[in-house]
C-alpha positions in Angstrom: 0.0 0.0 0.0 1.4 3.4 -1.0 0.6 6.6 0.5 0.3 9.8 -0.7 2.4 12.6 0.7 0.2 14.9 2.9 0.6 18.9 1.9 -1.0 21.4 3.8 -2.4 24.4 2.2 0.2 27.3 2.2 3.2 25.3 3.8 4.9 24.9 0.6 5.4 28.6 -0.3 8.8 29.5 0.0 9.4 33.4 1.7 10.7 36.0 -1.1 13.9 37.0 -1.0 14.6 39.4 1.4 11.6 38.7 3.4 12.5 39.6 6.9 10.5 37.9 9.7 10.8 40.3 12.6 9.6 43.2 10.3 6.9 41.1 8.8 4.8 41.7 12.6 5.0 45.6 11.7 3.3 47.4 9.3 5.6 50.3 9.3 6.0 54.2 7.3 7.9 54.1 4.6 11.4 55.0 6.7 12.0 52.8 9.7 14.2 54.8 12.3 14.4 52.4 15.2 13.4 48.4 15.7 14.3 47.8 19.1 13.7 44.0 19.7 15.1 43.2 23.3 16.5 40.0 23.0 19.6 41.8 22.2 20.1 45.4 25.3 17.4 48.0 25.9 18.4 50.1 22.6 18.2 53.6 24.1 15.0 52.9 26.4 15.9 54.1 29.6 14.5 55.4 32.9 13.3 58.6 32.6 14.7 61.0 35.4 13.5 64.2 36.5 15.8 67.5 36.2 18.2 68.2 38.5 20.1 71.6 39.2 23.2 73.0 37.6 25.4 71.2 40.5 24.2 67.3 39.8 22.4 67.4 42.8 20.5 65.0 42.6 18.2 66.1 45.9 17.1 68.6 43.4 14.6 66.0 41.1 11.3 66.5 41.8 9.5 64.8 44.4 7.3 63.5 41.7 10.0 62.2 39.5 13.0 60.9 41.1 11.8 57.6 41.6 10.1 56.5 37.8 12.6 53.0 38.5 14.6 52.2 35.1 13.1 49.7 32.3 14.6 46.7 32.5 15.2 43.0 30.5 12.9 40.4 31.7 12.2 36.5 31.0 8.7 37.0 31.9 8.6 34.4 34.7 6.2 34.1 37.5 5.4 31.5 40.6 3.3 29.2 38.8 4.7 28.9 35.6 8.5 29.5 35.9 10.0 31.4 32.6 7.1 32.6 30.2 9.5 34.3 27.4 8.0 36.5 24.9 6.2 36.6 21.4 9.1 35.8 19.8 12.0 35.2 22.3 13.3 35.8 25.7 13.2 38.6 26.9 11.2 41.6 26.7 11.5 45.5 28.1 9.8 45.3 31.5 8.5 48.5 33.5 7.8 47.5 37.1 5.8 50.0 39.7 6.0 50.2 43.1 3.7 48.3 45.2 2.7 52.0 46.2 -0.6 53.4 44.7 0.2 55.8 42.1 3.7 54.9 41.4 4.5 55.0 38.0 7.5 53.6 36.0 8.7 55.3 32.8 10.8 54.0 29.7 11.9 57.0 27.2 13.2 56.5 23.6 14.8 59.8 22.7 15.5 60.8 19.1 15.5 64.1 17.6 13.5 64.9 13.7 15.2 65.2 10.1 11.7 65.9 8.8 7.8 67.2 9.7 4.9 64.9 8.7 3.8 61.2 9.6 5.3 59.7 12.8 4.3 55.7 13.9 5.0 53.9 16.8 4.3 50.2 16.9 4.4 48.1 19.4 3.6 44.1 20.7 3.1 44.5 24.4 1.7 42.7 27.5 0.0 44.3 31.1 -0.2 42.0 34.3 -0.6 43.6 37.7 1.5 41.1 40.7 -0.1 37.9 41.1 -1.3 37.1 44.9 -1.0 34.0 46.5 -4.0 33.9 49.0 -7.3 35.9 49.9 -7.9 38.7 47.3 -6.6 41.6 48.7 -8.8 44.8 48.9 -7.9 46.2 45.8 -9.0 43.2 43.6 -12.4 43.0 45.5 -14.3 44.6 42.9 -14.1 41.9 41.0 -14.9 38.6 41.9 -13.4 35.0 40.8 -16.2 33.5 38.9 -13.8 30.7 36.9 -13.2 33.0 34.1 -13.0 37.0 35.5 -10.2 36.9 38.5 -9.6 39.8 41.2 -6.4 40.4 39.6 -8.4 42.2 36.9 -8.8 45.0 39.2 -5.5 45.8 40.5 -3.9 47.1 36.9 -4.4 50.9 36.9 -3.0 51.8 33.6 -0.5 52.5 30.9 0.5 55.5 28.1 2.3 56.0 25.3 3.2 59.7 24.9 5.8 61.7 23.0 7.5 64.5 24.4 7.9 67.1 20.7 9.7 70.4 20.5 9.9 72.0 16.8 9.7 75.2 15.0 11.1 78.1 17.2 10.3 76.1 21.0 6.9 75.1 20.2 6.7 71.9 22.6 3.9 69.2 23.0 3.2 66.0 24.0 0.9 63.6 21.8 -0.8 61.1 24.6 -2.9 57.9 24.6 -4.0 56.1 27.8 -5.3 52.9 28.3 -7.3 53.2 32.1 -8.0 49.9 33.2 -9.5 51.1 36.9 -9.8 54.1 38.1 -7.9 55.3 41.6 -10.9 53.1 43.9 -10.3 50.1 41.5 -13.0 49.9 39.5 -13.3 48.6 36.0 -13.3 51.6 33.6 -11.0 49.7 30.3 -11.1 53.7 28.7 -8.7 55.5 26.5 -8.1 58.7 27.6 -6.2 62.3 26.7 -5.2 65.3 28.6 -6.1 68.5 27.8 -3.0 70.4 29.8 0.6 69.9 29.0 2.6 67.7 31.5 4.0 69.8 34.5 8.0 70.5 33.5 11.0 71.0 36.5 10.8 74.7 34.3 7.4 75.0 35.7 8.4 73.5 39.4 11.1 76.2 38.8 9.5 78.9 38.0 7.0 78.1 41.2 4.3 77.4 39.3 3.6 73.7 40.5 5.2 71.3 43.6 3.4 68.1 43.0 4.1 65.2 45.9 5.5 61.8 45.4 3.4 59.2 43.2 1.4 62.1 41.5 0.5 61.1 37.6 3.3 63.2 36.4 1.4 63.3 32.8 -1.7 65.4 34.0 -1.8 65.6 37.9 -5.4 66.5 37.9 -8.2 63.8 37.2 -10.4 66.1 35.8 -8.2 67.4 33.3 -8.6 64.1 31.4 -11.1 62.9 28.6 -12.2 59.9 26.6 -12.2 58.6 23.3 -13.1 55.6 21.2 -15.1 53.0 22.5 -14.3 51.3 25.8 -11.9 48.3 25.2 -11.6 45.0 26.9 -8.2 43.7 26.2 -7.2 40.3 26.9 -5.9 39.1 30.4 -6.8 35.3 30.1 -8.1 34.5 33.4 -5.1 34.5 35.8 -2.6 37.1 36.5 0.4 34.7 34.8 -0.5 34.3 31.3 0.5 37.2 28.9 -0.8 37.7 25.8 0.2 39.9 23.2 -1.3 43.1 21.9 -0.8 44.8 18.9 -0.4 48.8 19.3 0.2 51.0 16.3 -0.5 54.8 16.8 0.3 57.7 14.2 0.6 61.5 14.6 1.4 63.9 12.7 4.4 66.5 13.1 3.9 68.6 10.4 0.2 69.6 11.6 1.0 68.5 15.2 -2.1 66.5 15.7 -2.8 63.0 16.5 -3.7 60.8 13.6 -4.9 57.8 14.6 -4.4 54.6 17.1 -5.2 50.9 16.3 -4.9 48.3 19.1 -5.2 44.4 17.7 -8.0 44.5 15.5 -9.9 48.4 16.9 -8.6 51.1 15.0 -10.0 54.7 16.7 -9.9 57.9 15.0 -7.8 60.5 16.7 -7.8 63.8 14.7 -10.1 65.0 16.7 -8.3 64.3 19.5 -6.2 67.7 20.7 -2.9 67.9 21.3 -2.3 70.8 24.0 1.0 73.3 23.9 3.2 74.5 26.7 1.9 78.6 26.0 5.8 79.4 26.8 8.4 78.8 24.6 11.7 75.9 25.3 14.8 76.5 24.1 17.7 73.9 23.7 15.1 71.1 22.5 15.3 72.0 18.8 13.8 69.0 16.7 13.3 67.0 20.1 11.1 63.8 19.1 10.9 61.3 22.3 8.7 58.6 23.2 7.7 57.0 26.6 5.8 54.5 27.5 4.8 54.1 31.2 2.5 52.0 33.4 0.8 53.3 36.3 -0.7 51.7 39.8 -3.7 52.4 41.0 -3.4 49.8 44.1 -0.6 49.1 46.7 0.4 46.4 44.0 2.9 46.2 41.6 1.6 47.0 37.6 4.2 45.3 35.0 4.2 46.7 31.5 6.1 44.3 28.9 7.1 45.4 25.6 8.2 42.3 23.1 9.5 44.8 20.6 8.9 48.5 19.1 9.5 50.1 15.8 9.6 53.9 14.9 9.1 54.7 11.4 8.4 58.1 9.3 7.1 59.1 6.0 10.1 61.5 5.5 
């Protein structure tokens, strides 16, 4: 008896030449300027630090900003399940809060612009708050273990991806998009969100227009001077507080018209042209063509919030 060789549909195709796997997850602008996959170092994401005075004193970093904790390389492991890995390795960029409500932990990407017009960020990423071995603790309580929902749900406050712009004679802005899981009591909100006021600067703090205390939201202090858009989300967090699965982010601006474009997360893609972008009304010096990013990941619970980034790719239409 012979048998014939089985073939499956589409596993005979070999990849054209040049076809390169890692950017094949991207869907980038025609220039890419950065693909930061962190198997290999961080690649320029680092902790971002406060300003300090013109002695290095480092006393001098605001109260609000000293303590942001650097990005670092992670294997993804937890209690249960020993070493996760990534989407496509071992090791992603982890941010790790505080077990302090309202700590927040900061990775920046700084580059500066050769060009005005389309700007993309892209990301594959991953939230979990601390897993808990025991009772639910208060913070997870609005949420209750039903075999699929877990109180874990409750204890991830939220993370941003924001861009920190300066261009055309000290015009500066920053471009922001917030994912709010819970709000500060812990309940389930899943909201994107923008401010409409520029984040407080060490100019400002020096100029005595602001002293903001430790573990203040160092994007827009107050909660009212936040908004909404798109439609609320519910991302997946698959049941228990040790499984990671990864998201898609892509989200475009515009530096030419200094808007926001729009931002797509797995398979939702929301309109944000209508969403503003507000502008410090003084004028910065020294930050000619400054084009950073961030990306950061907020508590809202005496429980540590990861934020893990698999990989992230820049690209520009000039």
């Amino acid at each position: 008896m012979t048998t014939a060789p089985v073939r499956r549909e589409g596993a005979q195709h070999p990849s054209p030449p040049g076809y390169d796997v890692e950017l094949s997850k991207f869907n980038p602008l025609p220039r890419v300027l950065c693909h930061d996959t962190f198997d290999s170092p961080t690649h320029g994401w680092t902790e971002l630090l406060g300003n300090y005075d013109g002695t290095g004193d480092l006393d001098t970093v605001d109260d609000h900003m000293w303590d942001f904790r650097p990005p670092q390389l992670s294997s993804c492991s937890f209690f249960d399940v020993g070493t996760h890995g990534t989407l496509s390795g071992a090791y992603a960029l982890k941010l790790a809060t505080r077990p302090h409500k309202g700590h927040t932990a900061v990775a920046i990407r700084r580059l500066t612009m050769a060009g005005r017009g389309l700007v993309q960020i892209e990301t594959h990423f991953a939230f979990k708050p601390e897993a808990n071995v025991g009772p639910p603790r208060q913070s997870g309580r609005a949420v209750s273990w039903d075999g699929n929902n877990h109180p874990s749900e409750a204890e991830f406050g939220c993370f941003t991806v924001a861009t920190d712009i300066c261009s055309d004679g000290g015009i500066r802005y920053h471009n922001v998009a917030r994912y709010q899981n819970t709000n500060m009591d812990n309940e389930m909100t899943r909201q994107w969100m923008y401010p409409v006021v520029p984040e407080p600067t060490p100019r400002d703090h020096f100029e005595g227009k602001f002293s903001l205390p430790y573990a203040s939201d160092f994007t827009a202090p107050n909660p009212e001077d936040w908004r909404t858009f798109g439609e609320p989300t519910e991302l997946c967090v698959n049941e228990v507080p040790t499984k990671i699965n990864w998201h898609y982010l892509r989200w475009l601006i515009d530096t030419d018209a200094r808007k926001n474009v729009e931002l797509q997360v797995n398979d939702q893609v929301m309109d944000m042209r209508d969403v503003p972008v507000p502008v410090y009304p003084d004028r910065y010096r020294t930050l000619d063509n400054l084009l950073n990013f961030y990306f950061s990941v907020r508590t809202h619970a005496d429980v540590r919030n990861f934020l893990f980034l698999d990989s992230v790719l820049i690209s520009v239409d000039w």
